[in-house]
NUSEMAR-599855 format. One record per residue (C-alpha): x, y, z; residue number from 0. Coordinates in Angstrom, 2 decimals. Example, Ala and Ser with C-alpha at 12.3 -4.5 7.8 and 13.67 -1.06 7.14 Angstrom:
% NUSEMAR-599855
NODE       c1       c2       c3  voza
NODE    12.30    -4.50     7.80     0
NODE    13.67    -1.06     7.14     1
This chain:
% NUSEMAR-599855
NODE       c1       c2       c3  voza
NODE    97.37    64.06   102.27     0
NODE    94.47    62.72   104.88     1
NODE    93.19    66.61   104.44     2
NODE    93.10    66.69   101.01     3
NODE    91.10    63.24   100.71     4
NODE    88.35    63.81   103.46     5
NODE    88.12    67.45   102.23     6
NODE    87.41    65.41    98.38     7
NODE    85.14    62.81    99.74     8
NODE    82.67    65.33   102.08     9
NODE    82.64    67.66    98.89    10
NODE    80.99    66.19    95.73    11
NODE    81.33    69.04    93.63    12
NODE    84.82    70.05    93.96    13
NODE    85.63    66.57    93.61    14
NODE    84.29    66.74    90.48    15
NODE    85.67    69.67    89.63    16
NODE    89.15    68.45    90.54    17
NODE    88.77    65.96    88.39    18
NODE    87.74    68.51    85.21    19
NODE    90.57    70.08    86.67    20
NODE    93.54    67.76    86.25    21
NODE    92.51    66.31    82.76    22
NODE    91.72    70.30    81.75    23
NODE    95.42    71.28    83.02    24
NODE    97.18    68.09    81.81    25
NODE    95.54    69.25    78.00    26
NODE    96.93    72.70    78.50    27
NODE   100.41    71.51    79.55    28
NODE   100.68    68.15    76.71    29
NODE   100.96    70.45    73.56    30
NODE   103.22    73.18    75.33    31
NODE   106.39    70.86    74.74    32
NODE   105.39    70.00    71.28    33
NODE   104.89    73.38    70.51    34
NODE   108.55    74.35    71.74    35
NODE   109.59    71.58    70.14    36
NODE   108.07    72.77    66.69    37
NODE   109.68    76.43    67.20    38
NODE   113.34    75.20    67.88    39
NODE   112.57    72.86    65.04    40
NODE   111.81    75.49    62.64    41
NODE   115.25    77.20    64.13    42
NODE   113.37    79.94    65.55    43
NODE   115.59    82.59    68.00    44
NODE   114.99    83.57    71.62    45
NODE   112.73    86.27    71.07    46
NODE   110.66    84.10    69.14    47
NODE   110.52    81.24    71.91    48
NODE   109.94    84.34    74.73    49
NODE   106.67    86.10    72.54    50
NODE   105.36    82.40    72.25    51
NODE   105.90    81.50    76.06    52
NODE   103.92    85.70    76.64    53
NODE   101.08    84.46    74.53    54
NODE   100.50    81.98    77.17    55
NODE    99.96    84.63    79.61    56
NODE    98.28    87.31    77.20    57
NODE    94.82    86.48    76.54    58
NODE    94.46    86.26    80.48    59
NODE    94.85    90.19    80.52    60
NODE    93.67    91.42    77.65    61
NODE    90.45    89.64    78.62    62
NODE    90.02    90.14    82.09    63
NODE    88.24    92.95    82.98    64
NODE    85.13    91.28    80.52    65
NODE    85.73    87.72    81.75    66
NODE    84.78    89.06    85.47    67
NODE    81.82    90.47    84.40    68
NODE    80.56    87.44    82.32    69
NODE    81.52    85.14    85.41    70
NODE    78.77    87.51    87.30    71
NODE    76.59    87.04    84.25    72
NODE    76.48    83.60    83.01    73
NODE    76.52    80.30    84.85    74
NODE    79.31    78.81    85.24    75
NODE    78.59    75.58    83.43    76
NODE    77.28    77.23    80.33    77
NODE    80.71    79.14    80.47    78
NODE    83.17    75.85    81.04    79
NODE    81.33    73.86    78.07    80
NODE    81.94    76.60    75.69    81
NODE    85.85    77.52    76.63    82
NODE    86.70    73.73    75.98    83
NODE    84.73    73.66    72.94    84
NODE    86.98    76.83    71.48    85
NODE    90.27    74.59    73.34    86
NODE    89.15    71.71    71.14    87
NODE    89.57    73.28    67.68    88
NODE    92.56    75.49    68.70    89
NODE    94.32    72.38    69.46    90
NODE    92.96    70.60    66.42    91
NODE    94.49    73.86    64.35    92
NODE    97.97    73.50    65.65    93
NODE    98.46    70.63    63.67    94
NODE    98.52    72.76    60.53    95
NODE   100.74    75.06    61.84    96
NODE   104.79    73.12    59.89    97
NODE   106.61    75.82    58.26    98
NODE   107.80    79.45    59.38    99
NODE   105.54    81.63    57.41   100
NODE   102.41    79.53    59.24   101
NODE   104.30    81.47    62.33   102
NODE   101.67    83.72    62.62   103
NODE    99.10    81.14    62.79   104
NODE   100.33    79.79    65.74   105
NODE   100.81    82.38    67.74   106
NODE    96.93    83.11    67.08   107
NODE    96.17    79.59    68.01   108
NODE    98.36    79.65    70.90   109
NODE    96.84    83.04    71.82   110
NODE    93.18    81.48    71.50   111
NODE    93.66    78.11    73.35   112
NODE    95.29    79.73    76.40   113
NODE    92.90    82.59    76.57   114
NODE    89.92    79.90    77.11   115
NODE    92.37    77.94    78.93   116
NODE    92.65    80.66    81.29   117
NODE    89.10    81.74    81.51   118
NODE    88.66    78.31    82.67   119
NODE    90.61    78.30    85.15   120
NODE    89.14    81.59    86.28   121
NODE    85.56    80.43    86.86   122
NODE    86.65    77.05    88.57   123
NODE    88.87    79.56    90.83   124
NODE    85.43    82.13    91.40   125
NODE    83.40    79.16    92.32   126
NODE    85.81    77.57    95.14   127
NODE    85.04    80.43    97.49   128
NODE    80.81    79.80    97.05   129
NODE    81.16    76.04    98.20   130
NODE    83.92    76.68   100.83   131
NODE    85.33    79.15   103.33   132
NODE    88.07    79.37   105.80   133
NODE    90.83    76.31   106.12   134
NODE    88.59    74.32   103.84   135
NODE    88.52    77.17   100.97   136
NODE    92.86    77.04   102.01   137
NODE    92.75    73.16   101.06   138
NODE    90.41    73.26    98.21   139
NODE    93.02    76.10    96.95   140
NODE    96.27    73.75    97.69   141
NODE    94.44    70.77    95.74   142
NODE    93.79    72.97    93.06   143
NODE    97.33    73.83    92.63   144
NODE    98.47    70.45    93.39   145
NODE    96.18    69.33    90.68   146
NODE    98.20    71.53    88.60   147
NODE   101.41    70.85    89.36   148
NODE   100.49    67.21    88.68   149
NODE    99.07    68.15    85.27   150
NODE   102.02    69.91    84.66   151
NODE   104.34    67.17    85.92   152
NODE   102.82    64.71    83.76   153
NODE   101.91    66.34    81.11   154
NODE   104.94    67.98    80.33   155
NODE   106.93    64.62    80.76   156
NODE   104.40    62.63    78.68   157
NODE   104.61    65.25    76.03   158
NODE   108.28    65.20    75.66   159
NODE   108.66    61.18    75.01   160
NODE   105.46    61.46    72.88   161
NODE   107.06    64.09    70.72   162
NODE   110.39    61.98    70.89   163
NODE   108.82    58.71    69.49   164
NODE   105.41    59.71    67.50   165
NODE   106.41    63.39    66.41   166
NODE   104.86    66.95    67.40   167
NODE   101.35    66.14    65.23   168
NODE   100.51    62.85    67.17   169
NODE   100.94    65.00    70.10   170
NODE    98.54    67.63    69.40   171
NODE    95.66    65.01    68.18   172
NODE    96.08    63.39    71.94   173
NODE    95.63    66.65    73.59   174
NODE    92.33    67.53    71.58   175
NODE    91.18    64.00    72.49   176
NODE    91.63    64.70    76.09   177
NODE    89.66    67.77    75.92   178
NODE    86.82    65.60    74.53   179
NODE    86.99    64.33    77.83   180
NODE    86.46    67.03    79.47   181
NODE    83.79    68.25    77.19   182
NODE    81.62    65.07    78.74   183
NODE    82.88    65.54    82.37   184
NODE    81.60    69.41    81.93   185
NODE    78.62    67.98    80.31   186
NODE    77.30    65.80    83.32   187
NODE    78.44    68.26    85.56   188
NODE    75.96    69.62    88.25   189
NODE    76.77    72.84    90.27   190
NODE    73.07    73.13    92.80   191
NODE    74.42    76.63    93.72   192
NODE    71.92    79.77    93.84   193
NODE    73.76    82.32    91.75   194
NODE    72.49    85.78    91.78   195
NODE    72.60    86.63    87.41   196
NODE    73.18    90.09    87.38   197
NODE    71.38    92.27    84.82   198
NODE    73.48    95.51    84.99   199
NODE    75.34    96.84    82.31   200
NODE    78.34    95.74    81.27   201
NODE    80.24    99.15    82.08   202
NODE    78.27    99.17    85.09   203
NODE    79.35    96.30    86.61   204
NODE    83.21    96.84    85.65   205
NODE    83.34   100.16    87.17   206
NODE    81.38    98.85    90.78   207
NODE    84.26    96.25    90.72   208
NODE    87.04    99.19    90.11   209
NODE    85.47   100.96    93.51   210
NODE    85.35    98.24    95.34   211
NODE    89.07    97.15    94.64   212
NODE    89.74   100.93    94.87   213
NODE    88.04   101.59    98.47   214
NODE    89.49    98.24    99.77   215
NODE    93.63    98.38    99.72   216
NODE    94.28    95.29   101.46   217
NODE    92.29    94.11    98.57   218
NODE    94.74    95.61    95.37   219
NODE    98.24    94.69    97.75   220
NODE    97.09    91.02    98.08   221
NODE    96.07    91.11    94.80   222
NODE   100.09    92.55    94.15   223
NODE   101.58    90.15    96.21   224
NODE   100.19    87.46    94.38   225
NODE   101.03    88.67    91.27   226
NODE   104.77    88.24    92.03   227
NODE   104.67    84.22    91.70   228
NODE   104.16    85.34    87.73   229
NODE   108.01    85.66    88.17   230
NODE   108.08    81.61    88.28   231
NODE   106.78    81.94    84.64   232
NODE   109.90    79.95    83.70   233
NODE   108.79    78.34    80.17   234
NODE   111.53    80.40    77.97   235
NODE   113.96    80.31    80.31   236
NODE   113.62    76.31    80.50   237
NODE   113.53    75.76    76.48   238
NODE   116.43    78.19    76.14   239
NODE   118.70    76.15    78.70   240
NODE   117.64    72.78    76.99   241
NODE   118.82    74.53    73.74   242
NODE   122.01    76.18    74.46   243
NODE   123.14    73.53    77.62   244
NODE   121.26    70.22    77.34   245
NODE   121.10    69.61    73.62   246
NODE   124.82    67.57    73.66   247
NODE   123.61    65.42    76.41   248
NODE   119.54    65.03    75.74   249
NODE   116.96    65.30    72.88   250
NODE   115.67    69.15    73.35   251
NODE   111.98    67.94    74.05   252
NODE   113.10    65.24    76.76   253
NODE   115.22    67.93    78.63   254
NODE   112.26    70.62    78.75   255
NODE   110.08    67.95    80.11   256
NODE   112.06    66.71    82.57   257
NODE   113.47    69.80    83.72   258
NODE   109.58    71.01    84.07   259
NODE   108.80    67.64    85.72   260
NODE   111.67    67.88    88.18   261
NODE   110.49    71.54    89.39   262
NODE   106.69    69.97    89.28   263
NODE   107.93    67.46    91.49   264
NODE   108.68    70.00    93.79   265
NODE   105.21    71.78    93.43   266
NODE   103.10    68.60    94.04   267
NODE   105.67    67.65    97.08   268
NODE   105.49    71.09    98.91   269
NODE   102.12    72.04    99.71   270
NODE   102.09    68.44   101.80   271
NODE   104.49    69.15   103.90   272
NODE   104.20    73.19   104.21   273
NODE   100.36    72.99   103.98   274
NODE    99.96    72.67   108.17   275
NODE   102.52    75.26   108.59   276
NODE   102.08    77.90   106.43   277
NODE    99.99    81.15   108.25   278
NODE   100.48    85.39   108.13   279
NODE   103.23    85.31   110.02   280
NODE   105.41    82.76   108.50   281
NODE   104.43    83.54   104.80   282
NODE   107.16    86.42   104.61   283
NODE   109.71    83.34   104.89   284
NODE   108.12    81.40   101.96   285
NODE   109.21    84.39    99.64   286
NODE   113.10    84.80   101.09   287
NODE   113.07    80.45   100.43   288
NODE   111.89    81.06    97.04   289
NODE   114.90    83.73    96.45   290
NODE   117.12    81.38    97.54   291
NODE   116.19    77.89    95.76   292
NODE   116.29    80.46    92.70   293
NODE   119.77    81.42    93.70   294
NODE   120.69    77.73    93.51   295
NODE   119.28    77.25    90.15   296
NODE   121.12    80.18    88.88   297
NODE   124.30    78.78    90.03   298
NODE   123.41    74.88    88.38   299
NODE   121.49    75.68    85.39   300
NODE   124.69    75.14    82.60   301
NODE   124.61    71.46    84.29   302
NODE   121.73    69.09    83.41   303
NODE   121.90    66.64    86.18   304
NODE   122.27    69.28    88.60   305
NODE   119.56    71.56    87.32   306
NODE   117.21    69.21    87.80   307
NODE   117.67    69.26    91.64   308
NODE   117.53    72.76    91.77   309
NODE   113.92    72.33    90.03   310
NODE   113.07    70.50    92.74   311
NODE   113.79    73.10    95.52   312
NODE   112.46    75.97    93.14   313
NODE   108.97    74.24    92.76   314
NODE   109.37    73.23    96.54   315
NODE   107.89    76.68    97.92   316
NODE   106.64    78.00    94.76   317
NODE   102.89    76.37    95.09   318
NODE   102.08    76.98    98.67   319
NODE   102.92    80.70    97.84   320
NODE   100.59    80.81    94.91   321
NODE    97.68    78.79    96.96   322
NODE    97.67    80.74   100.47   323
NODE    98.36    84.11    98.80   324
NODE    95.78    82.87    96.43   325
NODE    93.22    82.69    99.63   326
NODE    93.64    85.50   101.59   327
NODE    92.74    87.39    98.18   328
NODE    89.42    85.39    98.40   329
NODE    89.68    85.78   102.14   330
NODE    89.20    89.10   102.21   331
NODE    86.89    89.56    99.15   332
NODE    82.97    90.14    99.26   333
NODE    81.17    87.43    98.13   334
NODE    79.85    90.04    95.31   335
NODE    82.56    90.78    93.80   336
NODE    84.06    86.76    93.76   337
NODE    84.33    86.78    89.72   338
NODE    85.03    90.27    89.29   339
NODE    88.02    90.02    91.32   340
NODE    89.13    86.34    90.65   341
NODE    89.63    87.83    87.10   342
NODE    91.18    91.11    87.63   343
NODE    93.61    89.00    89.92   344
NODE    94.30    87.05    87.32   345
NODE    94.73    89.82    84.58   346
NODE    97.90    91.09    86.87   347
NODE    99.31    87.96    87.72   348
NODE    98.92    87.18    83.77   349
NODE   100.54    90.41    82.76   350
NODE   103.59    89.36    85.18   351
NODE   103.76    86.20    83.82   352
NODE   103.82    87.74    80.42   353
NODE   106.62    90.15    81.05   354
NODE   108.68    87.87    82.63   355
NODE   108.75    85.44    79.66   356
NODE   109.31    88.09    77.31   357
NODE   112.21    89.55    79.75   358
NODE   113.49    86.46    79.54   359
NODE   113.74    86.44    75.93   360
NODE   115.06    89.96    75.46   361
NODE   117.75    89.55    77.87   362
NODE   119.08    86.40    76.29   363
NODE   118.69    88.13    72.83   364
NODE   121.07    90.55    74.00   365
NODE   123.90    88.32    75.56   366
NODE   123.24    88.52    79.20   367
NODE   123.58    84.45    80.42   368
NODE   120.75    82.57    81.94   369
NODE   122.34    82.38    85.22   370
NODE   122.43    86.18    85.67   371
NODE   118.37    85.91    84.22   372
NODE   117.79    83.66    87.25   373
NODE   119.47    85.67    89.86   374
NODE   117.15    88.78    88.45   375
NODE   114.33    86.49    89.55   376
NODE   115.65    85.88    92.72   377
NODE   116.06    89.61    94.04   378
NODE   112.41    90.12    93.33   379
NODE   111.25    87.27    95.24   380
NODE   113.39    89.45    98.09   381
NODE   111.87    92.00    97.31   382
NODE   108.24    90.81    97.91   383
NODE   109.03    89.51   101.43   384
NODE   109.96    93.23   102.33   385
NODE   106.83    94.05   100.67   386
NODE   104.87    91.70   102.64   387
NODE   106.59    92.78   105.98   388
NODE   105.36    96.42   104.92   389
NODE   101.78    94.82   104.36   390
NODE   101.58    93.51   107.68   391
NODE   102.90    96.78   109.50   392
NODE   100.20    98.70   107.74   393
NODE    97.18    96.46   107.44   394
NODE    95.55    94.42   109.97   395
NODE    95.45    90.47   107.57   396
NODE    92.79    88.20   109.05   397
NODE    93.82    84.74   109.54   398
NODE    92.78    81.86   107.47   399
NODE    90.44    79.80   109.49   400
């Protein structure tokens, strides 16, 4: 924890970019149990639940390969300021959004909040690795997801007693008020970085970024490897277990955001303790751990109590995976390329995220039991670790710091 708070206090700008950060992520995370809520209320099926929980991921790929050329075209403050604006009204819409054949609405409003949402995240992520470098741009990366774990954690847990007591509409109206904050935060916000504006074309730039990725493997596997933690995209699977297992014993909106807070627990908790640790060679370890912890879930899920210590040990491992793969993709980037890549990164870990949630969905639809869904997820977390020992038996990694 010392780490994290010198790193914060020597660094003005991240630390106010952490703090954009949490109340940004916190938003993103408050309306996703009211909006669960609000499907399962409508008596929506699983497929339903599983395209909703994709269209978090969606907009992420469908707009990458643009969103890393406009990160290489357009400050980044101009940028931020306008993607909370658009997160603002989205969030505003959703309270219109009460009866099934307004369905359609909300998976456009869903689709347009997280796509800004994401884009957001993107340019905070391309601008870590201009202010820092080495085991400081590893910290700034395990704040970061610390910072989201936390908004996750609390916003998920917040969300769920808000929706209990005030209803799903008071809900949304909070979150668009918290993204007023942000608005200011972004407002006052000064980044006293030379950034080189690029004035190529569009298709130009895209297709210098393709090379690049394409004449630098190490580049494309990290950015693979990475990808994999889009297999922790758990939202369906969670608000499918609180429906079919938990309803008897707990309101459906207090057991989705306690069973997210419980593995969120785990994500803020791990980092501290496997932040020192983690390096190339022990990394391969991280992934078998993750298998395993999913293993355990798979055999607890039917029970609520228990489920919610296997969140715990899920979450445990999952963030330090996601930050220090997460850096040695920046690690071994060109500074050139920062936003190009950042995005394209994010476009494949999106599109994982997005299959897995609709996987999910499907293979509930057709009768195979959550367990057996969550020992799926385990064999590729296996699988990865092979993949990573094959990584470092072919390509020489540099280590962080």
């Amino acid at each position: 924890m010392k780490r994290y708070l010198t790193l914060l206090q020597h660094e003005p700008l991240l630390r106010r970019l952490s703090l954009i950060q949490l109340i940004a992520y916190f938003s993103a995370w408050f309306s996703n149990v009211a909006i669960y809520t609000l499907l399962i209320q409508m008596g929506v099926g699983a497929t339903t639940i599983a395209w909703v929980a994709a269209l978090h991921f969606l907009p992420g790929v469908f707009q990458a390969p643009l969103s890393g050329v406009i990160l290489d075209r357009i400050h980044p403050k101009r940028l931020m300021f306008i993607l909370t604006t658009i997160e603002i009204l989205s969030t505003l819409t959703l309270i219109s959004v009460d009866t099934l054949d307004k369905l359609w609405l909300l998976y456009v409003l869903v689709f347009v909040r997280m796509g800004a949402s994401s884009f957001h995240f993107t340019v905070e992520m391309s601008l870590l690795p201009r202010i820092l470098e080495g085991k400081s741009l590893q910290t700034a990366n395990e704040i970061h997801s610390i910072i989201w774990s936390l908004s996750y954690t609390l916003g998920m847990t917040l969300s769920g007693f808000i929706v209990y007591w005030m209803g799903v509409r008071a809900a949304f109206l909070l979150d668009a008020g918290l993204f007023l904050i942000v608005l200011a935060l972004v407002s006052t916000l000064k980044i006293d970085l030379a950034f080189s504006i690029s004035g190529a074309k569009l298709s130009v730039m895209m297709k210098e970024a393709f090379t690049y990725i394409r004449n630098n493997p190490i580049v494309y596997h990290l950015m693979l490897l990475h990808a994999v933690l889009g297999f922790t995209a758990f939202d369906a699977l969670v608000a499918l277990a609180a429906k079919h297992y938990y309803g008897q014993i707990i309101a459906v909106s207090l057991g989705i955001g306690l069973l997210n807070a419980a593995r969120s627990l785990g994500l803020v908790i791990g980092p501290m303790v496997l932040g020192h640790w983690i390096n190339n060679r022990r990394l391969g370890f991280l992934f078998v751990a993750e298998a395993i912890a999913l293993g355990l879930w798979a055999l607890l899920i039917d029970n609520f109590y228990w489920s919610l210590i296997a969140s715990v040990a899920v979450g445990f491992v999952t963030t330090t995976l996601w930050s220090y793969t997460y850096t040695l993709l920046q690690h071994h980037t060109h500074s050139d390329f920062y936003g190009r890549v950042v995005a394209y990164n994010d476009m494949i870990f999106l599109g994982v995220g997005a299959f897995v949630s609709l996987l999910i969905g499907y293979l509930a639809a057709s009768g195979l039991a959550l367990w057996a869904i969550t020992l799926i997820l385990a064999g590729v977390f296996l699988m990865a670790a092979l993949y990573y020992a094959w990584m470092r038996q072919n390509y020489e990694l540099k280590e962080i710091g």
